[in-house]
C-alpha positions as CSV (number, residue, x, y, z in Angstrom):
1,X,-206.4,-105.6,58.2
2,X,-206.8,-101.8,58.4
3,X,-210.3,-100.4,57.9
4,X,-212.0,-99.5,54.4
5,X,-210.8,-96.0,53.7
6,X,-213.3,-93.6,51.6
7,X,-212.1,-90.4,50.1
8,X,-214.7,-87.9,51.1
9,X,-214.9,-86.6,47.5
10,X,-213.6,-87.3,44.3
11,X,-212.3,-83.6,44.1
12,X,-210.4,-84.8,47.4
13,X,-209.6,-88.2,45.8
14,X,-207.8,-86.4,42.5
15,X,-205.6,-83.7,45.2
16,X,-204.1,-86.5,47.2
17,X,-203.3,-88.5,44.5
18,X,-201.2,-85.5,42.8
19,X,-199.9,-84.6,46.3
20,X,-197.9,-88.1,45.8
21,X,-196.8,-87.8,42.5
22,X,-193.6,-84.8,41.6
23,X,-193.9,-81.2,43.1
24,X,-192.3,-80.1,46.7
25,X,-189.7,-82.1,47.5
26,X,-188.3,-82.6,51.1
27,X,-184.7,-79.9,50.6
28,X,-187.2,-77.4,49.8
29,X,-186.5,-73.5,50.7
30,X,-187.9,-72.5,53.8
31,X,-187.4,-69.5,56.6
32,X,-187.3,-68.8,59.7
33,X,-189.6,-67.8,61.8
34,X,-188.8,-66.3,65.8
35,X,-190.9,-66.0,68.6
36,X,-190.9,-65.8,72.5
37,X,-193.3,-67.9,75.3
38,X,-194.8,-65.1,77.2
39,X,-194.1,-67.1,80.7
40,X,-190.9,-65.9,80.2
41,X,-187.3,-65.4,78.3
42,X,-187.2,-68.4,76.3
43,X,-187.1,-67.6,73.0
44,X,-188.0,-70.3,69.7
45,X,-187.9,-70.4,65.8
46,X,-189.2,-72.7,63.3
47,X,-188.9,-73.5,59.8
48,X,-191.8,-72.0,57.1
49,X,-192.4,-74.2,54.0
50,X,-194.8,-72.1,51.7
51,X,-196.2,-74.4,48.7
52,X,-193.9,-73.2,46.0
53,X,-196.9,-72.7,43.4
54,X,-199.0,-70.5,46.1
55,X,-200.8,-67.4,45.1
56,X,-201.9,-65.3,47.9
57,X,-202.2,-66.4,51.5
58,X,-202.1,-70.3,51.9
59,X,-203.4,-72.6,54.2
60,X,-201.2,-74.0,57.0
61,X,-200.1,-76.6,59.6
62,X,-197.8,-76.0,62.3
63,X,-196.1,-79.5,63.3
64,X,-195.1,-80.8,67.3
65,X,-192.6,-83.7,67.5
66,X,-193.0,-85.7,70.3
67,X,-190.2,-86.6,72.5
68,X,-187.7,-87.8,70.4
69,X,-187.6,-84.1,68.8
70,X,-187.8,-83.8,65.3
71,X,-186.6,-86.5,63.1
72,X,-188.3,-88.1,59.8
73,X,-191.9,-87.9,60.4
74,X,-191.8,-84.4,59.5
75,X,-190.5,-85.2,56.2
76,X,-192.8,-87.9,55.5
77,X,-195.7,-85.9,56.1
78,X,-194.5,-82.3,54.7
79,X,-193.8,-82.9,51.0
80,X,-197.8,-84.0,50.5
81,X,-198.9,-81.0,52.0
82,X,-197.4,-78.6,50.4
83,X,-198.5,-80.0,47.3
84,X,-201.9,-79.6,48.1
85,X,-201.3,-75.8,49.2
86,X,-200.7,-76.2,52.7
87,X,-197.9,-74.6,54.5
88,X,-196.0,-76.1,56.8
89,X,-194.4,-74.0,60.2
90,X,-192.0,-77.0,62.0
91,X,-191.3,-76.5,65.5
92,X,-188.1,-77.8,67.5
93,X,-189.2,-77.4,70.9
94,X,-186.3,-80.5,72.2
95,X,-183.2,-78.0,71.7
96,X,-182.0,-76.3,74.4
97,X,-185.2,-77.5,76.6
98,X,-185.3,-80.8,77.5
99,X,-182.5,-84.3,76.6
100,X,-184.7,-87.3,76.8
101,X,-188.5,-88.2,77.9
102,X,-187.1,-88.2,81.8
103,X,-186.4,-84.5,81.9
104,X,-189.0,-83.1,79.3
105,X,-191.6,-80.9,81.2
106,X,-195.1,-81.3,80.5
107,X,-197.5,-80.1,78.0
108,X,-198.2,-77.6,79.9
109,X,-195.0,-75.9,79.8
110,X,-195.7,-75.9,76.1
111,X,-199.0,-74.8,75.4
112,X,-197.9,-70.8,75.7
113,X,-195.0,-71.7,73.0
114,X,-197.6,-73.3,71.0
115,X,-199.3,-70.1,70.6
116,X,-196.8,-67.9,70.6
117,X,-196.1,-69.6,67.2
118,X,-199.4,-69.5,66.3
119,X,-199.2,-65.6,66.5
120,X,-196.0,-65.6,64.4
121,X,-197.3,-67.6,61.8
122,X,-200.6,-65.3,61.5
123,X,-198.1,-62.5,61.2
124,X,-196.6,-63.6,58.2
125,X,-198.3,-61.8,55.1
126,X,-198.2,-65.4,53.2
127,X,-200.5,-67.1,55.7
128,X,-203.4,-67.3,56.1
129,X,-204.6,-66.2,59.9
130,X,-207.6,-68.0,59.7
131,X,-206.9,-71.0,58.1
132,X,-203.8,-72.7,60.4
133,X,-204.3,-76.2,62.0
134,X,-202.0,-78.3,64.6
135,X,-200.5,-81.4,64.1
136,X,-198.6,-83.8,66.8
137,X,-197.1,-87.1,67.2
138,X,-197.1,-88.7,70.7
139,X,-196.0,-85.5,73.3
140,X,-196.5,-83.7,70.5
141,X,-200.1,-84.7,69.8
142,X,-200.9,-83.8,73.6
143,X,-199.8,-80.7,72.6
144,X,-201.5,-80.2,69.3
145,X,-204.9,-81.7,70.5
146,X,-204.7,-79.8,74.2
147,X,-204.9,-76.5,72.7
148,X,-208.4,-77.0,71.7
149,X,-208.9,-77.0,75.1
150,X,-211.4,-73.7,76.2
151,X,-209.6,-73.5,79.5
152,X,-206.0,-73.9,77.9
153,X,-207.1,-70.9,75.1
154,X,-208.6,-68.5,78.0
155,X,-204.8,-68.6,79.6
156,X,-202.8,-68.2,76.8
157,X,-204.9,-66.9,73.1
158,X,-204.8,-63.4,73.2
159,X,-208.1,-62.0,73.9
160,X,-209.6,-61.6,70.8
161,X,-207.8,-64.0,68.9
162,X,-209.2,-67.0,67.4
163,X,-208.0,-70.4,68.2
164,X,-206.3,-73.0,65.6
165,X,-209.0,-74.3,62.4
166,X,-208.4,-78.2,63.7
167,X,-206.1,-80.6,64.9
168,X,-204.6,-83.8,64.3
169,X,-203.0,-86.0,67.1
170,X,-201.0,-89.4,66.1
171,X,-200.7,-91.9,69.0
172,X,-201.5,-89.5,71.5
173,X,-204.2,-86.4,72.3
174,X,-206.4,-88.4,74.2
175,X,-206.2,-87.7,77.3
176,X,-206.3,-83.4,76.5
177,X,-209.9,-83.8,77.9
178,X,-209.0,-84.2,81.1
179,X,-209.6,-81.5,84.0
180,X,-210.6,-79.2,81.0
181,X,-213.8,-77.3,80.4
182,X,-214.3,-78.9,76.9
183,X,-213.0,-78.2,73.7
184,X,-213.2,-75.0,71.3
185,X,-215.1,-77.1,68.4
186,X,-212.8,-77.3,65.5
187,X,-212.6,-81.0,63.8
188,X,-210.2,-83.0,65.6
189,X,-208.5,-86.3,64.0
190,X,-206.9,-88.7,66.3
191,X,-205.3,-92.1,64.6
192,X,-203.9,-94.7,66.8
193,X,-203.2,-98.5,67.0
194,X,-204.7,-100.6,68.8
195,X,-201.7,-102.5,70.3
196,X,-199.9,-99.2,71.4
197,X,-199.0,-99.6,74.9
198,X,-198.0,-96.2,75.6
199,X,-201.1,-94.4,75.1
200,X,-204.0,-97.2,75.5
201,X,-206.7,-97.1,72.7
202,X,-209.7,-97.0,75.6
203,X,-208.5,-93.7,75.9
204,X,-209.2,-92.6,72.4
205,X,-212.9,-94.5,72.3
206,X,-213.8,-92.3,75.1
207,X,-212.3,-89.6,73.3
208,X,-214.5,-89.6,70.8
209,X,-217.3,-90.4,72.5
210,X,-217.4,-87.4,74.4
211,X,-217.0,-85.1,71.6
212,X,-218.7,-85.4,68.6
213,X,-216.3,-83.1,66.6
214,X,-213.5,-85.8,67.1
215,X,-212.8,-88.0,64.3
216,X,-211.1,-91.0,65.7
217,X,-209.1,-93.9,64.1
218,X,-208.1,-97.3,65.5
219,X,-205.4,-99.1,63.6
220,X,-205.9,-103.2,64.5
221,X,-202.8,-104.8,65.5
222,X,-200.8,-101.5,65.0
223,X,-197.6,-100.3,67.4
224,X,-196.8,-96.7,68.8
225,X,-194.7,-94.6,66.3
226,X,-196.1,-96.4,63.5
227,X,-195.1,-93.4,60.8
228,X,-191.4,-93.3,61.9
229,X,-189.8,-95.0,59.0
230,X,-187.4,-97.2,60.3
231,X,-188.5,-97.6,63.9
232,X,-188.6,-101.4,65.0
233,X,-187.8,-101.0,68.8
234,X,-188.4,-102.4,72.7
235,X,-187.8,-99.4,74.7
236,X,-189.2,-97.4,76.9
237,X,-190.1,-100.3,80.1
238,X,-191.0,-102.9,77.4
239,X,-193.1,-100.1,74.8
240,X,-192.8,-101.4,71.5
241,X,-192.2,-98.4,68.9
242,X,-192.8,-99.8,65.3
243,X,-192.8,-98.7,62.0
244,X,-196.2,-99.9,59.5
245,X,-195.9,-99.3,56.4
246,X,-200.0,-99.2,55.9
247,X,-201.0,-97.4,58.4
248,X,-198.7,-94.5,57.9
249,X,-199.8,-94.1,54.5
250,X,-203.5,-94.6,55.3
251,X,-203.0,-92.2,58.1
252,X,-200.7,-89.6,55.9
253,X,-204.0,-90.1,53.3
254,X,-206.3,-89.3,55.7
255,X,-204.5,-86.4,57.3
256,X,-204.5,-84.8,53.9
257,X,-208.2,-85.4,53.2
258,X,-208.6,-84.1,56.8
259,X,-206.6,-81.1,56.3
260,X,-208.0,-80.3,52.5
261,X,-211.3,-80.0,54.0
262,X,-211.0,-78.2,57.6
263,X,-208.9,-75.7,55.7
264,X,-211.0,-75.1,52.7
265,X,-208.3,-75.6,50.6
266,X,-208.9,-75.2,46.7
């Protein structure tokens, strides 16, 4: 059984549930969005939803698939999102980098990409530069979690800049503590099962435990890729990747809630 999920508010209770219901759909109009890692010539763009009802600057989330490169997830997760206000930038940092988990380089090849969208998306007159969180799944969630990271922002976030409002990690994240000098402290979300062999839940008790602004969740019983629709697979030297149906939605629930409140939004 999953654990007993509380809204934080009722306020909060009433936006999610509309965030399900009809608004933003997934073949809504977006635009692209360029910018270049400044390690060198390697130049990315991304895809902008804006909330279609949004009036002034909005909120946002920029999203960072793990190693399968982008696929459904993003869908799953946008639509809600924008519903509640909350823009979403998606990334496609698989093309033209890296074919498969055995030549894909390591976070750390990605963190200065990761903020080089950060700046582009605090350039456009429709976000909000102070309100923009990171999101990841797996790779991705190293990613999205790691540049909290003090040491990680001192060698890549423009002096001056601030860092992202908060971050959210799915099956992975946990180990962005590691080596670092601690983290910036934004609210962090992590959710992961408790049977995923590919990032051991251990990991994300100590997580927690070390850093009070982390916000951790352990699904019982619960598989790696558990929000990819569709996923039922052995791969990876025996890793299962499986799809649950209740703990995506718990975890898409909570990820709104989450983001509703780091943001401010409404």
């Amino acid at each position: 059984m999953l654990s007993r999920y509380a809204w934080t508010t009722a306020c909060l209770a009433a936006l999610i549930f509309f965030a399900g219901g009809v608004g933003a759909q997934a073949g809504d109009s977006f635009e692209i969005l360029s910018f270049n890692s400044p390690t060198g010539n390697i130049a990315r763009e991304g895809k902008l939803y804006v909330p279609p009802m949004a009036q002034g600057r909005s909120p946002a989330v920029i999203f960072f698939h793990g190693t399968d490169g982008v696929d459904q997830r993003y869908d799953y997760h946008r639509t809600g999102l924008l519903n509640l206000g909350i823009a979403v930038f998606e990334l496609d940092f698989k093309t033209g980098i890296y074919k498969s988990g055995a030549d894909r380089p390591k976070a750390e090849f990605f963190y200065p990409l990761a903020f080089a969208a950060l700046g582009a998306l605090r350039a456009n007159p429709k976000i909000d530069p102070n309100r923009i969180a990171s999101m990841g799944w797996s790779a991705g969630a190293t990613i999205s979690v790691g540049v909290a990271l003090t040491g990680i922002q001192k060698q890549w976030l423009p002096n001056g800049e601030k860092p992202f409002a908060a971050y959210v990690g799915l099956y992975g994240g946990c180990n962005s503590q590691r080596g670092s000098n601690g983290l910036d402290g934004a609210p962090i979300l992590v959710l992961q099962g408790t049977d995923d062999t590919l990032v051991p839940v251990e990991r994300c008790v100590t997580f927690q435990k070390q850093f009070r602004n982390v916000e951790f969740v352990a699904y019982k019983g619960v598989h790696h890729e558990f929000d990819k629709e569709g996923a039922n697979v052995v791969e990876r030297n025996g890793d299962i990747l499986r799809w649950n149906q209740e703990a995506a939605e718990d975890a898409r629930n909570r990820i709104r809630t989450f983001l509703v409140k780091s943001l401010k939004v409404g």
